[in-house]
C-alpha positions in Angstrom: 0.0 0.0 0.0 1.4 3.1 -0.9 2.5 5.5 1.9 3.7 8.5 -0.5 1.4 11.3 0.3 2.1 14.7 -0.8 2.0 17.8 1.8 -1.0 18.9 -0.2 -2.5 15.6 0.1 -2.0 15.3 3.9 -3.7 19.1 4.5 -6.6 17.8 2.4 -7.2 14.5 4.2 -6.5 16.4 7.6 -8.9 19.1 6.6 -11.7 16.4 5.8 -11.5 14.7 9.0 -11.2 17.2 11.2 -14.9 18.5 9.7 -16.2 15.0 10.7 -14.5 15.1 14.3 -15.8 18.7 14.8 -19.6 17.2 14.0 -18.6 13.7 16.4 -19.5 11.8 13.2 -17.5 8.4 12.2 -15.7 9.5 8.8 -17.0 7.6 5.6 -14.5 7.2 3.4 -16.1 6.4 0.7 -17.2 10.4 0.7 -13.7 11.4 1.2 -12.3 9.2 -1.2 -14.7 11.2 -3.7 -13.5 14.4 -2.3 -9.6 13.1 -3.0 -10.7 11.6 -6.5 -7.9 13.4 -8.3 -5.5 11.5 -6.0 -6.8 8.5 -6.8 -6.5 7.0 -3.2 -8.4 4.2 -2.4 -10.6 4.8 1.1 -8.3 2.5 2.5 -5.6 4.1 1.9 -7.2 7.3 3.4 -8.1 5.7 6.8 -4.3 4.0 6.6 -2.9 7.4 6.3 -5.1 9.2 9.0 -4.2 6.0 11.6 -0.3 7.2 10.9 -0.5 10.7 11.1 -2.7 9.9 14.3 0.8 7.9 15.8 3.1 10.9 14.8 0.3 13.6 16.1 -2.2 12.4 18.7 -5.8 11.6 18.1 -7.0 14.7 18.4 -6.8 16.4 14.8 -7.5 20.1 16.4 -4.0 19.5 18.1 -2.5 18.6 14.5 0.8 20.9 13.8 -0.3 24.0 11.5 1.4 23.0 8.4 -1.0 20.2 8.1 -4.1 21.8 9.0 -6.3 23.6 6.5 -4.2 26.9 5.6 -3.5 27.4 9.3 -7.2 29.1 9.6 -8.7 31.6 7.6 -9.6 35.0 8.6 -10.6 38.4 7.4 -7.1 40.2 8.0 -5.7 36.9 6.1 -7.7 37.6 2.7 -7.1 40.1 -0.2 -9.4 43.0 0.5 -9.7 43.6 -3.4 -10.6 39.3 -3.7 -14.1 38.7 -3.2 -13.8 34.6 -3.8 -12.3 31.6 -1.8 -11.2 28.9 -3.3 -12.4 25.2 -2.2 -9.7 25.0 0.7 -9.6 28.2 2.0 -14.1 28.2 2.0 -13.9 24.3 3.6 -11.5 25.7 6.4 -13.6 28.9 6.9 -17.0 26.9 7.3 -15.4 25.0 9.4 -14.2 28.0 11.7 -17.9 29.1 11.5 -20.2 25.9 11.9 -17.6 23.4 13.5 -19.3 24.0 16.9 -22.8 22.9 15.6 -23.4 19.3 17.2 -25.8 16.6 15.9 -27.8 17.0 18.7 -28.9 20.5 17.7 -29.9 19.8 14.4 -30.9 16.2 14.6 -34.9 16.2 13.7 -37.9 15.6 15.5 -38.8 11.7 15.7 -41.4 10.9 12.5 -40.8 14.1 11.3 -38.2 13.3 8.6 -38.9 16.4 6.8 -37.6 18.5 9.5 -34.1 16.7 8.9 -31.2 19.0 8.4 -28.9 17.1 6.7 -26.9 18.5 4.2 -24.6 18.6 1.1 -21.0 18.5 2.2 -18.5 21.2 1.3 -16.9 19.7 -2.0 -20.7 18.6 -3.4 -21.7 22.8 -3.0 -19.0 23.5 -4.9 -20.2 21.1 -7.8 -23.3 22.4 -7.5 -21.2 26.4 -8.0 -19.8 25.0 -10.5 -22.4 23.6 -12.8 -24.8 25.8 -11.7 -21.9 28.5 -13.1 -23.0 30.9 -10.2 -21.4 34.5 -11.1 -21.5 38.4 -10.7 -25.5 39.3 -10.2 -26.9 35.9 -9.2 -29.3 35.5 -6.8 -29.2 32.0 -5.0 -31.6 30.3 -2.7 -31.3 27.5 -0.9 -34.4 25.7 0.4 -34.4 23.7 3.5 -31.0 25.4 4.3 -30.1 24.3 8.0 -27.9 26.3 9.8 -26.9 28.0 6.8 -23.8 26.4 5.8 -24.7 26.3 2.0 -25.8 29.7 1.4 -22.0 30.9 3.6 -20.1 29.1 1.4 -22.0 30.2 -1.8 -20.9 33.7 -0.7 -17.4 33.1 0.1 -16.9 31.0 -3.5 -18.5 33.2 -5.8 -19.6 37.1 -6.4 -23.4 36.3 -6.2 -25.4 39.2 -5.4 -27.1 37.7 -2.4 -27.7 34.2 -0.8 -30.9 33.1 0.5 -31.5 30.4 3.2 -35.4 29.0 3.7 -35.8 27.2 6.8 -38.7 26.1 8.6 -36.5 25.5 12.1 -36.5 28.4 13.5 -33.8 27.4 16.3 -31.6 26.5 13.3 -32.3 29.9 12.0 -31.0 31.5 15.0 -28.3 29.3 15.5 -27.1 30.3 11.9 -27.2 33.6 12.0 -25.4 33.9 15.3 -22.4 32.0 14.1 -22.4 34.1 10.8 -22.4 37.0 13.4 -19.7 36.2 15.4 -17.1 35.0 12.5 -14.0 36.9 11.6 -15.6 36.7 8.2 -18.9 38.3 9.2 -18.1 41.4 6.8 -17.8 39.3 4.0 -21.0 37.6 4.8 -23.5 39.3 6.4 -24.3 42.0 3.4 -25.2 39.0 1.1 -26.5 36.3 2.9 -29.9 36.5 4.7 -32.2 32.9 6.4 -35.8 33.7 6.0 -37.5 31.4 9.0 -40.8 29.7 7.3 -42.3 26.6 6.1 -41.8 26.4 2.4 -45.0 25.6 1.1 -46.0 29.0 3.0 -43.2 30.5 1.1 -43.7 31.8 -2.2 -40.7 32.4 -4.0 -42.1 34.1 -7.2 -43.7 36.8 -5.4 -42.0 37.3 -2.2 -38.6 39.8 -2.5 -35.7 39.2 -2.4 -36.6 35.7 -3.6 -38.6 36.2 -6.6 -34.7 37.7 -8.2 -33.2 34.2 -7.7 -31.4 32.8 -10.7 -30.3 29.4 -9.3 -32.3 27.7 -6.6 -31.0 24.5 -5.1 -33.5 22.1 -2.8 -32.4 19.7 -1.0 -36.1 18.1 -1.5 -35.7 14.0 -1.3 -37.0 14.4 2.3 -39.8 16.9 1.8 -43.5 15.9 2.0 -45.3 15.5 -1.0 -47.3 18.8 -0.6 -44.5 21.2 0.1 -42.5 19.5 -3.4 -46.1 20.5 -5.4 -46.4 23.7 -4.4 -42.7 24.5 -4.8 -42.7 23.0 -8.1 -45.7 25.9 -9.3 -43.4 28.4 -7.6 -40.3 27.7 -9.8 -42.1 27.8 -12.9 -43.2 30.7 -11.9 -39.8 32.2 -11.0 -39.0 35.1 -13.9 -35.4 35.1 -13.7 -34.5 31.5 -12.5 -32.2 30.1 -14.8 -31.0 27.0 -12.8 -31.9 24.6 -10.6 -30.6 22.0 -8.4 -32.7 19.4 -6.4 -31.9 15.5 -4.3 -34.9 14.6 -5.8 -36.3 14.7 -9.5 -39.1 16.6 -9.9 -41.1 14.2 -12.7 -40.6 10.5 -11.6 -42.3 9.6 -14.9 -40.9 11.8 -17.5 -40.4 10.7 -20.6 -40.4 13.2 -24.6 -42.2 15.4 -25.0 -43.8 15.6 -21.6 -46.5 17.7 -20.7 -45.9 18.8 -17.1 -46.5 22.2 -16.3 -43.2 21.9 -14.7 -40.9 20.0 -17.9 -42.9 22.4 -20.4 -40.6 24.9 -18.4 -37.4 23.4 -17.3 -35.2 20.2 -18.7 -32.8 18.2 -16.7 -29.4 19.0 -18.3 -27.1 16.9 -16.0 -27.1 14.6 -13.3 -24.1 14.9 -10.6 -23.1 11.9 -7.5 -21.9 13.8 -4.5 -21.1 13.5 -0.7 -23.8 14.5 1.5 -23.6 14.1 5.2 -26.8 11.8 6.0 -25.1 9.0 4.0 -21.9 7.5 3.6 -23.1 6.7 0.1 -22.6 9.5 -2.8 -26.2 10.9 -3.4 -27.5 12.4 -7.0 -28.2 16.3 -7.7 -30.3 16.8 -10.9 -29.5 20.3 -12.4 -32.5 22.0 -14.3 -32.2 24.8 -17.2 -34.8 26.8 -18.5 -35.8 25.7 -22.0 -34.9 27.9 -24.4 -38.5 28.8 -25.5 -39.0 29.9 -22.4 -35.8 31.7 -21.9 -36.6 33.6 -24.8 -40.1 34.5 -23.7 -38.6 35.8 -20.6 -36.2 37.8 -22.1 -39.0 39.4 -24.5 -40.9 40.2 -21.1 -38.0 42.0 -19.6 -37.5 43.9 -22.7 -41.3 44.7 -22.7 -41.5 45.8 -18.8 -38.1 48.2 -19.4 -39.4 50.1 -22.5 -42.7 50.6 -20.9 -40.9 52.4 -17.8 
């Protein structure tokens, strides 16, 4: 078994494990073997590596020396002030600085109430869903069912979105959120963009209610929500004017098949189909990204046209 690792590779692995210790989860390896894909290290290997460095270091991974922990932490008076975007390392090591002290305990749900879960996508999945999403300058993103906020915080560190929008129907988790988000060395770079509305999202309507009727990429982590709250929000994205993207856990017509008549695939086509980590599971979970289709992109665009000459 190969014990060549890389200084890079070390920090990476370090930096993965320590976001598991900090949540008192037992790591799955098969997630962090995604995250480490370009390494091409079996989960094996992984564990192998962390049991060493755990002889060399201690068990406790906080206690790590700072050349192998995640860029020694990240703080305000450490970024450039003209830089509005982390990269994947330097976002994974912030979040972790801002949400590390959430336990399970806190967000675990309610027994037989499955849609008040809060699990969530893990660091590396958001930024594939930044990434095919290609969230940019001017975009409004919204994240339904958004926990604590950790999603919509690294969304605004990664990219130069306009604003980020949290739904959540917790209203502890709401709280909790918005405190740590207060308190971070990084507050100034969050708090003027993101924002958790507190509400139950079939009472939410997103293509009415500002700021949320701007979004241009929603992402729902819906697999877990009950059937009514996914029909109501399936009327409210079709209904979104500017939403160009969207990203869901769950697909949105079981039964499509072409040409399908849905009020909702009349609107939007799945366009790609991504595995990722997710913390609920130590299996890699699917996100199915949506685009507008372009009849419909075009009608908005002649609508927009329409409302700014009539001004």
């Amino acid at each position: 078994m190969s014990t060549n690792f890389s200084d890079a590779e070390d920090r990476r692995l370090v930096a993965l494990a320590l976001a598991y210790q900090r949540q008192r989860r037992r790591i799955a390896w098969t997630a962090v073997a995604f995250a480490m894909r370009r390494t091409r290290r079996s989960p094996l290997e992984l564990r192998e590596r962390v049991k060493t460095l755990k002889r060399t270091h201690g068990a406790d991974l906080v206690r790590f020396p700072a050349s192998l922990l995640p860029l020694g932490g990240v703080t305000a008076r450490s970024l450039d002030p003209d830089s509005s975007m982390l990269e994947l390392e330097a976002a994974e090591a912030a979040l972790i600085a801002i949400f590390g002290a959430v336990t399970p305990r806190e967000i675990r749900h309610v027994a037989g109430d499955r849609h008040l879960n809060a699990g969530e996508l893990v660091p590396l999945a958001v930024d594939a869903v930044i990434r095919t999403a290609d969230v940019s300058a001017g975009d409004v993103f919204v994240d339904v069912g958004s926990g604590v906020g950790n999603v919509v915080a690294q969304v605004a560190l990664q990219t130069r979105a306009r604003k980020c929008i949290g739904v959540e129907i917790r209203r502890e988790l709401c709280v909790r959120g918005q405190q740590l988000m207060r308190r971070c060395e990084l507050r100034a770079r969050l708090l003027p963009k993101v924002a958790i509305v507190c509400g139950d999202a079939v009472d939410v309507c997103l293509a009415t209610t500002r700021p949320m009727n701007e979004s241009t990429v929603v992402y729902l982590n819906n697999i877990l929500f009950q059937a009514a709250t996914n029909v109501h929000l399936t009327a409210q994205l079709c209904a979104l004017p500017r939403a160009r993207v969207i990203a869901a856990t769950a697909v949105f017509c079981a039964r499509h098949r072409e040409p399908c008549r849905t009020a909702f695939c009349r609107v939007w086509e799945l366009f790609t189909t991504e595995r990722v980590p997710a913390s609920w599971t130590a299996e890699l979970v699917c996100v199915y990204f949506y685009r507008r289709r372009q009849q419909e992109v075009e009608i908005t665009e002649t609508a927009t046209r329409v409302g700014i000459d009539g001004l």
